[in-house]
mmCIF file of the N, C-alpha and C atoms, coordinates in Angstrom:
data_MODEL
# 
_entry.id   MODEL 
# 
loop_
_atom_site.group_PDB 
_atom_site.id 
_atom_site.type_symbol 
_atom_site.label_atom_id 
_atom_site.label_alt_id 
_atom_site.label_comp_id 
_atom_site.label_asym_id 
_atom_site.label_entity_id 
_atom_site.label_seq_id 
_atom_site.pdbx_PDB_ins_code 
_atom_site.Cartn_x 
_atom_site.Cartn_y 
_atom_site.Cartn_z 
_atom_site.occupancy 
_atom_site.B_iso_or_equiv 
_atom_site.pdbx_formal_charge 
_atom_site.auth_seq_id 
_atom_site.auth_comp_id 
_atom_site.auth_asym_id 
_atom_site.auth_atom_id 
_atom_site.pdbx_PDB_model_num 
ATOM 1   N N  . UNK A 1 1  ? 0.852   -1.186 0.000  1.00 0.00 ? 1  UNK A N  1 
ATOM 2   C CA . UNK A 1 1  ? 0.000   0.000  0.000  1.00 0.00 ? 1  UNK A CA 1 
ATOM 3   C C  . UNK A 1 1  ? 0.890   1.239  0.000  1.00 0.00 ? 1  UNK A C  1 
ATOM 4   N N  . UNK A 1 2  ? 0.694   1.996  -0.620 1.00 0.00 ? 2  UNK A N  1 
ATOM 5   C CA . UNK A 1 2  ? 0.943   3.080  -0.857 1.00 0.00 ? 2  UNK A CA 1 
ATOM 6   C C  . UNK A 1 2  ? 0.502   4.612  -0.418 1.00 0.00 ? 2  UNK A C  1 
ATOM 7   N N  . UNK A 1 3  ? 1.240   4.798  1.210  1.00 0.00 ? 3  UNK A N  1 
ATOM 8   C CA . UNK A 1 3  ? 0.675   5.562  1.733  1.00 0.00 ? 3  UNK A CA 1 
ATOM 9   C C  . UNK A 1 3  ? 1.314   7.022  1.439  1.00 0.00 ? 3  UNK A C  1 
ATOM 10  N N  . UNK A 1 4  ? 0.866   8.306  1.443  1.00 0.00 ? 4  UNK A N  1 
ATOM 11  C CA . UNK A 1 4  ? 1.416   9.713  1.070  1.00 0.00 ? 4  UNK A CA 1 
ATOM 12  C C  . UNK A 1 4  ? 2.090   10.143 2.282  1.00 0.00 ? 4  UNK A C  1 
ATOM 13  N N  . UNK A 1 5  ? 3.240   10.762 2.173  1.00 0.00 ? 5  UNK A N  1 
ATOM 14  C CA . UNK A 1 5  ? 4.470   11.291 3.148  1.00 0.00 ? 5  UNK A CA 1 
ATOM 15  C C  . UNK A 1 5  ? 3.293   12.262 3.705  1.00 0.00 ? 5  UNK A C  1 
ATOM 16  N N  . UNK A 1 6  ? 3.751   13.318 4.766  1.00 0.00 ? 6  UNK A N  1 
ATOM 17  C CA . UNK A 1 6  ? 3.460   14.321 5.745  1.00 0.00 ? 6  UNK A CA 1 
ATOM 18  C C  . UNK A 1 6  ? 3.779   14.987 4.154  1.00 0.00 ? 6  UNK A C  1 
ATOM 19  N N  . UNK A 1 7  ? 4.912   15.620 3.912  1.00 0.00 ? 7  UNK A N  1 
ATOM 20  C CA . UNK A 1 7  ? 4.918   16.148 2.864  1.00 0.00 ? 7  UNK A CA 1 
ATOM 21  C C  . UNK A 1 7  ? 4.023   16.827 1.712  1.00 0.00 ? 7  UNK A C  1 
ATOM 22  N N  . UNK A 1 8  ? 3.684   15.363 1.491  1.00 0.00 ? 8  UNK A N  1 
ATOM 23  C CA . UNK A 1 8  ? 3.176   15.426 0.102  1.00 0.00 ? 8  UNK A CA 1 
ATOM 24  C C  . UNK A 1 8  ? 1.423   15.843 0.790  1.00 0.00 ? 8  UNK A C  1 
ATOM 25  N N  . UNK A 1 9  ? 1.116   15.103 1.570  1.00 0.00 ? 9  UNK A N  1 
ATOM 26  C CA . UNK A 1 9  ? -0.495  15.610 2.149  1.00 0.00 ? 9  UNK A CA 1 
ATOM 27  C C  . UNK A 1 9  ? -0.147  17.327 2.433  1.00 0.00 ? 9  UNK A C  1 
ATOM 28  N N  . UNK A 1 10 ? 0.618   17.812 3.269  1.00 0.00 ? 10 UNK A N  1 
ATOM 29  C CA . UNK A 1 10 ? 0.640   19.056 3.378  1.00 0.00 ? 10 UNK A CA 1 
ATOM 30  C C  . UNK A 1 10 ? 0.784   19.869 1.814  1.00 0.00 ? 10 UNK A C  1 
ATOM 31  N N  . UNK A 1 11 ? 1.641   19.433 1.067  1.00 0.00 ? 11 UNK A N  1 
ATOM 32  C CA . UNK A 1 11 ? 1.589   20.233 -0.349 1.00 0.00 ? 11 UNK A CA 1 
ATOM 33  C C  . UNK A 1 11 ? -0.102  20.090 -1.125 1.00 0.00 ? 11 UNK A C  1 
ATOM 34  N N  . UNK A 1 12 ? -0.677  19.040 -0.938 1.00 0.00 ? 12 UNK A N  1 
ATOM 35  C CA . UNK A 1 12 ? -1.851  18.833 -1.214 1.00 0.00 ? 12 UNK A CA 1 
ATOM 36  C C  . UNK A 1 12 ? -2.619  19.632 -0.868 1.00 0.00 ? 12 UNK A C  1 
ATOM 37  N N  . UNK A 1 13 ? -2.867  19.655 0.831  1.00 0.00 ? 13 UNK A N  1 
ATOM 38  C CA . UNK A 1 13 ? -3.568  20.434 1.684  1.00 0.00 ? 13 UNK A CA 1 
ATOM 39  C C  . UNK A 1 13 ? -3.222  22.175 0.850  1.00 0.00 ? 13 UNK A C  1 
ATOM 40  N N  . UNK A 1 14 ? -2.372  22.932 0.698  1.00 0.00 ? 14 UNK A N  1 
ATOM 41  C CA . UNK A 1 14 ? -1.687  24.047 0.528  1.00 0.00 ? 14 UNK A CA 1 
ATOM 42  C C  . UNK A 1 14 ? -2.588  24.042 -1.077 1.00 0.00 ? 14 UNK A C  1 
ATOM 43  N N  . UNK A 1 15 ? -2.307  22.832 -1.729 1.00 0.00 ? 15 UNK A N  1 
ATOM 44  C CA . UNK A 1 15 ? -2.880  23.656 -3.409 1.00 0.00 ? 15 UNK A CA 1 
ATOM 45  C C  . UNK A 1 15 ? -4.369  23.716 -3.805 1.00 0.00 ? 15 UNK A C  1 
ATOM 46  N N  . UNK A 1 16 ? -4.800  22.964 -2.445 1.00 0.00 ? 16 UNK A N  1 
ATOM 47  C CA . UNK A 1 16 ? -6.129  22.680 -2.149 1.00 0.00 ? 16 UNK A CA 1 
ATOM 48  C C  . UNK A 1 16 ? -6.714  24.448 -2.286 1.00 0.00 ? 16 UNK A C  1 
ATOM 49  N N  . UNK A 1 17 ? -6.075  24.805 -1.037 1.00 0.00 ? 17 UNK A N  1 
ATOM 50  C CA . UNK A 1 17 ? -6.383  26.089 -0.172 1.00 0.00 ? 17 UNK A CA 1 
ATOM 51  C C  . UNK A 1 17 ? -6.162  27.298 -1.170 1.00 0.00 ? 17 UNK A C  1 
ATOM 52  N N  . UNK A 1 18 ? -5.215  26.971 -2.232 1.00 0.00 ? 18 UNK A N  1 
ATOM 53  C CA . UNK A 1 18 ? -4.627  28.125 -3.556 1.00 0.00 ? 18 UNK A CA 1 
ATOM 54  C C  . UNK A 1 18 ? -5.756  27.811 -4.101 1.00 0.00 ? 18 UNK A C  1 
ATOM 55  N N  . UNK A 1 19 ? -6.288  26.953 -4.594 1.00 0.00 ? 19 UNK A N  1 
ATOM 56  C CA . UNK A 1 19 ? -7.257  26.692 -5.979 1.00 0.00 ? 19 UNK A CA 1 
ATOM 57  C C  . UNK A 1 19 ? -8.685  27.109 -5.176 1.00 0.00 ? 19 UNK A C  1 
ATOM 58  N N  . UNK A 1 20 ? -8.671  26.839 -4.090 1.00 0.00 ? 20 UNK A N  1 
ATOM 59  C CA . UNK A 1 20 ? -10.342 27.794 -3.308 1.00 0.00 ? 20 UNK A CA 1 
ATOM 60  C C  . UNK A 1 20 ? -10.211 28.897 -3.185 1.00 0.00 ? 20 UNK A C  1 
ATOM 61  N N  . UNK A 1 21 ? -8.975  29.542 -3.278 1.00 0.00 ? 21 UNK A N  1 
ATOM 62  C CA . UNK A 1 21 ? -8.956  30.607 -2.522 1.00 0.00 ? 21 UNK A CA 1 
ATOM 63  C C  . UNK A 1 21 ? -8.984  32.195 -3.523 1.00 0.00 ? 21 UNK A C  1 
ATOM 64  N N  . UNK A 1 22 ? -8.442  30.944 -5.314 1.00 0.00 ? 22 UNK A N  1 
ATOM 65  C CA . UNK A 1 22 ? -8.476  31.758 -6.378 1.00 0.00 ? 22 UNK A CA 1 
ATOM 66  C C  . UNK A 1 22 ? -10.049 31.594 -6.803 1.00 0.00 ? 22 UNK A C  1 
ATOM 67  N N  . UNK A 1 23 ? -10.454 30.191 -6.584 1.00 0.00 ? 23 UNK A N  1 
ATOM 68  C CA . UNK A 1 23 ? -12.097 30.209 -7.510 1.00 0.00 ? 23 UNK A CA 1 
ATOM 69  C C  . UNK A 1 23 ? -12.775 30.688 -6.437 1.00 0.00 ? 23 UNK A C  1 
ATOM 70  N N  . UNK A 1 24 ? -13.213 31.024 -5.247 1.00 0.00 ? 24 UNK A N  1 
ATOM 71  C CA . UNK A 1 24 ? -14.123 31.130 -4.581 1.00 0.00 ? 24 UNK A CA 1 
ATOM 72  C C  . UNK A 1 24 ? -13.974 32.831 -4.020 1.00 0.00 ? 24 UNK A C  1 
ATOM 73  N N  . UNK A 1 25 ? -12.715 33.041 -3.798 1.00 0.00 ? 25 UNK A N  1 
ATOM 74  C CA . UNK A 1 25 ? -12.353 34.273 -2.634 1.00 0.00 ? 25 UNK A CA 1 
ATOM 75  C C  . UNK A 1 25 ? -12.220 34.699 -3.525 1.00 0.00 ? 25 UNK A C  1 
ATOM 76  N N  . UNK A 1 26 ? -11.590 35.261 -4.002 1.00 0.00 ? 26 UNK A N  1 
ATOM 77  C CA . UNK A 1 26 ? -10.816 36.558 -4.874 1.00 0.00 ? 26 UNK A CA 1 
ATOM 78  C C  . UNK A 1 26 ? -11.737 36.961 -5.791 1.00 0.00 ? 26 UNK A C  1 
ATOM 79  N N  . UNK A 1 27 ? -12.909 36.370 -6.072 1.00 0.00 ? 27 UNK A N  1 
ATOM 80  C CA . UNK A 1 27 ? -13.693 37.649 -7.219 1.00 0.00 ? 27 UNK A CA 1 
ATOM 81  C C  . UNK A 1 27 ? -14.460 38.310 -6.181 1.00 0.00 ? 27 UNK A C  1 
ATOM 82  N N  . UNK A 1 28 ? -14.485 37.360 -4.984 1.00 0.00 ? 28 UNK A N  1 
ATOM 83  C CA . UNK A 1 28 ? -15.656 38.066 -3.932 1.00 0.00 ? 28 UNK A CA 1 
ATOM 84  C C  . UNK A 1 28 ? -15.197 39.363 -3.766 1.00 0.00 ? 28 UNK A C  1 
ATOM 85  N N  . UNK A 1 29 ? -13.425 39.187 -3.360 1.00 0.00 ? 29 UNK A N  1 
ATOM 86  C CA . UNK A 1 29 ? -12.952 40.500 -2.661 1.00 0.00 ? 29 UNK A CA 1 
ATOM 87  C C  . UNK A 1 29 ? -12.670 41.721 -3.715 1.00 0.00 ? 29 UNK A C  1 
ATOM 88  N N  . UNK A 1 30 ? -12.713 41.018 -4.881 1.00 0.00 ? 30 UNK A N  1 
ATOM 89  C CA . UNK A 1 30 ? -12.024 42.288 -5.971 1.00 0.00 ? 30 UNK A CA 1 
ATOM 90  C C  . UNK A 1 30 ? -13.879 42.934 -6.163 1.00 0.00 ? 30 UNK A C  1 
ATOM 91  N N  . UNK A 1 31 ? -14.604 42.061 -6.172 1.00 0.00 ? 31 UNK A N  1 
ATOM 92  C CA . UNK A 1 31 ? -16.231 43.127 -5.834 1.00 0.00 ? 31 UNK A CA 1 
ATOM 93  C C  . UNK A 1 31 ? -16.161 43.505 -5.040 1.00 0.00 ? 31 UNK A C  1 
ATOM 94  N N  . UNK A 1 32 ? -15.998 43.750 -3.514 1.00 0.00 ? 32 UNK A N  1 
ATOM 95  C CA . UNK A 1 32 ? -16.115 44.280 -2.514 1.00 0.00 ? 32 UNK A CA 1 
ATOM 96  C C  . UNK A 1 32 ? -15.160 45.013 -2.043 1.00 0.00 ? 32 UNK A C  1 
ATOM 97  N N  . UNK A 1 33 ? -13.575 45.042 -3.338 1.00 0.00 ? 33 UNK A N  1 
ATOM 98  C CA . UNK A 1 33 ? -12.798 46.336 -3.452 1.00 0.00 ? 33 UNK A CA 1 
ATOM 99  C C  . UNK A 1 33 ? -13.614 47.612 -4.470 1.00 0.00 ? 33 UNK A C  1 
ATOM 100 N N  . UNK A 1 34 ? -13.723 46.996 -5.349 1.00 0.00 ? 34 UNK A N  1 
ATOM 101 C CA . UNK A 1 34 ? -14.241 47.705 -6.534 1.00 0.00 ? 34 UNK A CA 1 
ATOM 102 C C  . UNK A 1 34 ? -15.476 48.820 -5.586 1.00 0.00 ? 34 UNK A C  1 
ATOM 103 N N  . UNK A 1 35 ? -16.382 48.051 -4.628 1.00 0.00 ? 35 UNK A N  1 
ATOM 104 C CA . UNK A 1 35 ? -17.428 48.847 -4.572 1.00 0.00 ? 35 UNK A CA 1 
ATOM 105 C C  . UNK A 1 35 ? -17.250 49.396 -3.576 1.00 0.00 ? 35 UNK A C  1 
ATOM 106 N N  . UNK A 1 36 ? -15.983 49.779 -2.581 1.00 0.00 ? 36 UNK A N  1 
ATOM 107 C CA . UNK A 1 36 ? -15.279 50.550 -1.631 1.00 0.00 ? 36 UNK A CA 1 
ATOM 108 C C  . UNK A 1 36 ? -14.936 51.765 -2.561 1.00 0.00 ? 36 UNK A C  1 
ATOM 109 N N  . UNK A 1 37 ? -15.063 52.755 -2.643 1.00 0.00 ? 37 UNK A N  1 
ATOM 110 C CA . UNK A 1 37 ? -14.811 53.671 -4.067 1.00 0.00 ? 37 UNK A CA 1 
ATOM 111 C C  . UNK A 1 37 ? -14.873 55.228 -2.778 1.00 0.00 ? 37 UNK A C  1 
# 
């Protein structure tokens, strides 16, 4: 069996958190910069 290092789960965990954080967060906040005016 083929279990994943600490490593490799933490790099996982990390690109997890990049790829939510670009599709989900960041249009929220660039609307809620934009409409700070």
């Amino acid at each position: 069996m083929n279990t994943p290092t600490p490593d490799i789960d933490d790099a996982l965990i990390l690109d997890s958190i990049d790829q939510f954080l670009e599709r989900d967060v960041r249009p929220v906040v660039r609307e809620l910069e934009a409409n700070d005016v």
